[in-house]
N, C-alpha and C positions, 0 to 999 in steps of 0.2 A: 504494500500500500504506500502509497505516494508519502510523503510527510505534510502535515496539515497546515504547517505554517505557508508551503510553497500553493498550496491550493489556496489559501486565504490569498497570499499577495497576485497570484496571476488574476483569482476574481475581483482584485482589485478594493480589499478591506482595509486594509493597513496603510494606513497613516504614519502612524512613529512606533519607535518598537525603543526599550531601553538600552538591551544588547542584542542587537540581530543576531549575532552567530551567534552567540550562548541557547538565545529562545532557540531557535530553530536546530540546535543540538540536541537541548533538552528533551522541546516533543515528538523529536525523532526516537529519540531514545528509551522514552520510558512515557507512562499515563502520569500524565501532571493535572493538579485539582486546579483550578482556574476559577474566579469567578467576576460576575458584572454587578452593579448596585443599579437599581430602578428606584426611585422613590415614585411614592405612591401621591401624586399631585391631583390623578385624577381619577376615575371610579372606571379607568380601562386604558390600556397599551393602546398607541397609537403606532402609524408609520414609520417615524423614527425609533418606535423600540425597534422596529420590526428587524433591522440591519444586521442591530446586536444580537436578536433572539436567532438567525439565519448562521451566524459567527458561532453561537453558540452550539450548533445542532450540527456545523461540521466537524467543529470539537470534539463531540460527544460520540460523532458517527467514528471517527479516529478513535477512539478507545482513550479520551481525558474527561473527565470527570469536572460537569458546572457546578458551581454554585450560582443559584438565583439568589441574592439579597434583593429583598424588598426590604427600601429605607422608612421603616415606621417610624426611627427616631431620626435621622436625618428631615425627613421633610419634615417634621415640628420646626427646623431653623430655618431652610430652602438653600440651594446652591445655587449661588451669585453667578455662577460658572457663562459666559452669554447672555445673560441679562442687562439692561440699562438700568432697571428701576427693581425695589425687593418684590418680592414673591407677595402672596398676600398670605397673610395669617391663616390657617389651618386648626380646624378643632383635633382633638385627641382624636373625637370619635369619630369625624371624619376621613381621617387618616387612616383608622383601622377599618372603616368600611369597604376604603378605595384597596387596602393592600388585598382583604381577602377579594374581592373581584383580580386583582394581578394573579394572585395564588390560583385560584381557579382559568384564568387565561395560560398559564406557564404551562399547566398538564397539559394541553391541546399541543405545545410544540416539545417538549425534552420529555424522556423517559425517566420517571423519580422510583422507578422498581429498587429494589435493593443494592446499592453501588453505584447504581447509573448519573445520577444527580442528587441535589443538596439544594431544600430551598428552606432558607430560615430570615428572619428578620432583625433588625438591627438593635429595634427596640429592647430588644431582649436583653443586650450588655449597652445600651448606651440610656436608657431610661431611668435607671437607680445609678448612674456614676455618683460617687461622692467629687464634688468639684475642687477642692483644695488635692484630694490626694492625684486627679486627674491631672488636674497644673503641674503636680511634683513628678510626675511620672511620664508624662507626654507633653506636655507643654514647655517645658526646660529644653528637647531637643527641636524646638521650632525656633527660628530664626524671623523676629518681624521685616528685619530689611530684608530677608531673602525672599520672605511670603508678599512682600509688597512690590515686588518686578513679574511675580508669577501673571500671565495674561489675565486670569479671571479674577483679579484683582484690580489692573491697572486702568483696563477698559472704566474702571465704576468709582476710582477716587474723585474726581472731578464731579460728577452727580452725588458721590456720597456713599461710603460704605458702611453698613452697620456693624457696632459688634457683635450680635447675633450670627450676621452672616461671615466674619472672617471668623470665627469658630468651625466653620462644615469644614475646611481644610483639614481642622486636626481630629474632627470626628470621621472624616472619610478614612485618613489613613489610620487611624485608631482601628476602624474596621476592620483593615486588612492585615496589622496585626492580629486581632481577635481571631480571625478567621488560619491565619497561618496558626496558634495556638492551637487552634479547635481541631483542624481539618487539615493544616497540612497544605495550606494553598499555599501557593507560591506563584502566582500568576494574576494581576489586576487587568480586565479589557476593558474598555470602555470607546463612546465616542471621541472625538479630536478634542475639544471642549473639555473635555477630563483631564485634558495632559499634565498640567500644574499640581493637581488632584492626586493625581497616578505617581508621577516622582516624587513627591513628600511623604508619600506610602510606601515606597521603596525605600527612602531616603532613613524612615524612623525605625523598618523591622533590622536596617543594617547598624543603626545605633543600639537599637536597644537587645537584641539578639544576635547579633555580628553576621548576621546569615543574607545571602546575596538572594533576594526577590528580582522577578521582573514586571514590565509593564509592557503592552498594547493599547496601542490605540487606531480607532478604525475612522474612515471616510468618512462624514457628515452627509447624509440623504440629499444633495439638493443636485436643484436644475442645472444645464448644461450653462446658464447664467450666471449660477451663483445664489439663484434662490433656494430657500428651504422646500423640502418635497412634502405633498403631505398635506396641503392646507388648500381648500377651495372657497369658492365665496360664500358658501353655507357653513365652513368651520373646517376643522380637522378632521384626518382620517381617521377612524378609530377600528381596532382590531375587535371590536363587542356590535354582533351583529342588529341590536338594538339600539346602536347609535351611528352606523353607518350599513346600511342593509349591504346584504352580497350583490347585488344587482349595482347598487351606485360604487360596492369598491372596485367589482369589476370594473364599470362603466371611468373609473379613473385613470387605471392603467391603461385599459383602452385607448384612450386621449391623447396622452402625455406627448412630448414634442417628439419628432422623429430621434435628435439628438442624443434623446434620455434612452433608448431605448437598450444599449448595449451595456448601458450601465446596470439599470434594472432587472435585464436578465442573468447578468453576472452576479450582481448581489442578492438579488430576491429572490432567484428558481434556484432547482440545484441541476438544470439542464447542464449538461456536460461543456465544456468550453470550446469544444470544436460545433457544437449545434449553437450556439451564442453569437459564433462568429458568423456561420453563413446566416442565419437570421438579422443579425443586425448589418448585415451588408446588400442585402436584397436590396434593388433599384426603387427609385418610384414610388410607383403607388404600391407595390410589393411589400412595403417595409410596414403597411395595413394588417399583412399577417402575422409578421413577426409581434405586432401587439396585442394581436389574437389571443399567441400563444402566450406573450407575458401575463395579460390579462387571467388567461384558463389559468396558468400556473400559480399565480401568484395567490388566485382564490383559491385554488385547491390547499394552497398549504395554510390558509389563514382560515377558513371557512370550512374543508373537508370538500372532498370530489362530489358528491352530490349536489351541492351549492353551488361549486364553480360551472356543474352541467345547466343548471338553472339560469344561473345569470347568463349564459355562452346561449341559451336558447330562447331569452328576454332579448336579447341584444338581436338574434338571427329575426325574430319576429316583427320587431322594428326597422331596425336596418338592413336588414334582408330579403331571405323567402325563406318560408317555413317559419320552423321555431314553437314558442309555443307562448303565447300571450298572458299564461298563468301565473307566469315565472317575473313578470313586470311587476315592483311597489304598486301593492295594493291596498283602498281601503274602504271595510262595507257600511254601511247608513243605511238610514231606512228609509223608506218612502217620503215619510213623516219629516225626519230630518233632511230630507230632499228639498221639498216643498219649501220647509220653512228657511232654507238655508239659499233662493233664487237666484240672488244676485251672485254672479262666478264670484268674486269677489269675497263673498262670506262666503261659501262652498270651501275652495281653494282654501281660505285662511281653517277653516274648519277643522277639514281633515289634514291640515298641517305642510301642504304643498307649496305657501308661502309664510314665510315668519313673520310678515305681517300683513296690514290690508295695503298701507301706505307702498309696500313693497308690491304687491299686485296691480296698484294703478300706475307704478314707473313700470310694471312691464308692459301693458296694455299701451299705455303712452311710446313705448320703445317700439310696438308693433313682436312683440317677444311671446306672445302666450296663443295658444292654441287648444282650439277644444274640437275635439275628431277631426284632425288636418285643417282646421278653417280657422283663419286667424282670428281674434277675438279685438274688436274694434271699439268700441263702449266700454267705461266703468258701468255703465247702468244696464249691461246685458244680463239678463232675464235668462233661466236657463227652463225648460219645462219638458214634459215626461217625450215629447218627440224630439226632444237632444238624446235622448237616450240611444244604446245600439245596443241589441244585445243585450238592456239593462245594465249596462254602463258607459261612463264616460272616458277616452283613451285623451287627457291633459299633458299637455308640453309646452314648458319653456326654454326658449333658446330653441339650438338645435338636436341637443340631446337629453334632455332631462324630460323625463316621459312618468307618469304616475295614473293608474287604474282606479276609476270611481265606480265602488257595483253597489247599486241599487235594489237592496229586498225588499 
């Protein structure tokens, strides 16, 4: 078997490594425990996990051992790491609701069977620290001038740094001591954005342990621009099918610019690198397939293959021939709530097809919305039971955002 580090960097994961050669000796050589910290900010993994969780699973599939941390005590403070302005305040309970929603996502991609992986939380040793004996013990090998050139620091002096937030430094690498104690890691990944994070964590287990750690850090999800991947005019992408259905994550990948395509097939599928390549080289209007198959791919492994056939037959029935119309967002009302709901406008706003009404009459104003292929020309269009087809209505705005009205 290949060695995993050399498979990471051809698909194009690695960003900075602490010792190239060492790492890439190491996990040739033997199963190393490795892990990544998530904090739990929101109540579901979005796209951006998604890169690390993909990092993570070739790991695993090589025969090294993840650790998932989920930052229950970490996000109490937030990582300045990328930010302009602080995080916003977090409840306790907040915090632990969003982690167990992370905990139930992680099953769907790593095997936690006995030996395969490690998912534990942070809270667990960072929520009773006594803080004097922490100072004497971790804080004495931090350096302020040094932690104040660190990037995720420097970008935010100027706006203003709290001391809540230049604390996650020594609780991040506090972590990965804990976790070398506990487990046995010797291996920190993370996004780019982590780097500062990453060697201060190397930097303490070799003070305070004398034992050489390493660190990875991986490509940042964004456009062939420079933008972040991952975010649409409705919000983020979210890996929780109740906040981005399969049908519109599909429908993203689908999209994406021609540019992105060879990235995303390198990072997000685990298609082999020689079908990557002719994929993302197809001519034309050709390179329409190659997002096909990012699209199938990428829902399969986020969603499960039955999902990804659904969305891949929502899309054919739309944009295509055939398919199958069942598989489009859909949502049912009653007759009653038909009726009283007339004007497209409250309909729409209704069943949640627009965030709001103000937002329906700039697309009606834009010539942007559609109700059964006909464009919708009025705020004050009146909708009544001969709009119906089939007992429902097939709604679109733009040129690909499509949403099912059925009518009991």
């Amino acid at each position: 078997m290949s060695n995993v580090f050399d498979v990471l960097k051809e698909r194009g994961f690695i960003a900075q490594v602490t010792h190239e050669e060492e790492v890439r000796e190491l996990l040739g050589r033997e199963a190393v425990t490795f892990y990544i910290g998530f904090d739990p900010t929101a109540d579901s993994l979005h796209v951006g996990h998604f890169i690390q969780i993909m990092a993570m699973a070739h790991m695993q599939r090589a025969g090294h051992r993840p650790i998932a941390l989920i930052g229950g005590g970490t996000a109490m403070v937030g990582d300045p790491s990328g930010r302009t302005d602080m995080r916003e305040m977090m409840s306790a309970e907040t915090i632990a609701r969003n982690a167990e929603a992370f905990k139930r996502q992680f099953s769907r991609f790593l095997d936690f069977s006995e030996g395969k992986a490690i998912m534990v939380n942070n809270a667990d040793w960072l929520l009773n620290l006594n803080y004097i004996k922490f100072l004497r013990e971790i804080g004495v090998h931090f350096s302020v001038n040094r932690m104040l050139t660190a990037e995720c620091f420097k970008a935010r002096l100027e706006r203003g740094l709290s001391f809540l937030e230049f604390n996650y430094m020594l609780m991040q690498s506090y972590d990965f001591l804990e976790l070398y104690r506990r487990y046995g890691c010797r291996l920190q990944m993370g996004g780019d954005d982590q780097w500062s994070n990453i060697l201060a964590g190397v930097d303490l287990i070799r003070r305070v342990e004398g034992e050489q750690v390493y660190g990875i850090t991986f490509t940042l999800l964004t456009t062939s621009d420079g933008q972040k991947m991952g975010k649409t005019r409705a919000g983020a992408i979210w890996l929780d099918p109740h906040k981005t259905s399969p049908y519109d994550f599909y429908q993203y990948w689908r999209n994406i610019a021609d540019a992105d395509v060879k990235k995303c097939l390198a990072l997000l599928t685990f298609l082999p690198m020689d079908e990557v390549e002719r994929l993302a080289s197809l001519p034309g209007e050709k390179i329409n397939e190659a997002k096909k198959v990012l699209a199938y791919e990428v829902t399969k492994n986020v969603h499960g293959e039955e999902e990804a056939k659904k969305a891949q037959m929502a899309a054919e029935a739309l944009f295509g021939s055939g398919g199958d119309l069942d598989a489009v967002p859909t949502t049912e009302i009653t007759l009653e709530e038909y009726r009283q709901n007339a004007n497209v406008i409250d309909l729409l706003y209704k069943v949640g097809f627009i965030p709001s009404k103000g937002e329906g009459r700039r697309l009606i104003a834009q010539g942007g919305l559609y109700i059964n292929g006909e464009r919708v020309d009025s705020i004050e269009r009146q909708l009544t039971e001969q709009d119906l087809q089939d007992g429902s209505l097939l709604v679109r705005k733009g040129k690909k955002t499509y949403h099912r009205i059925v009518v009991k």
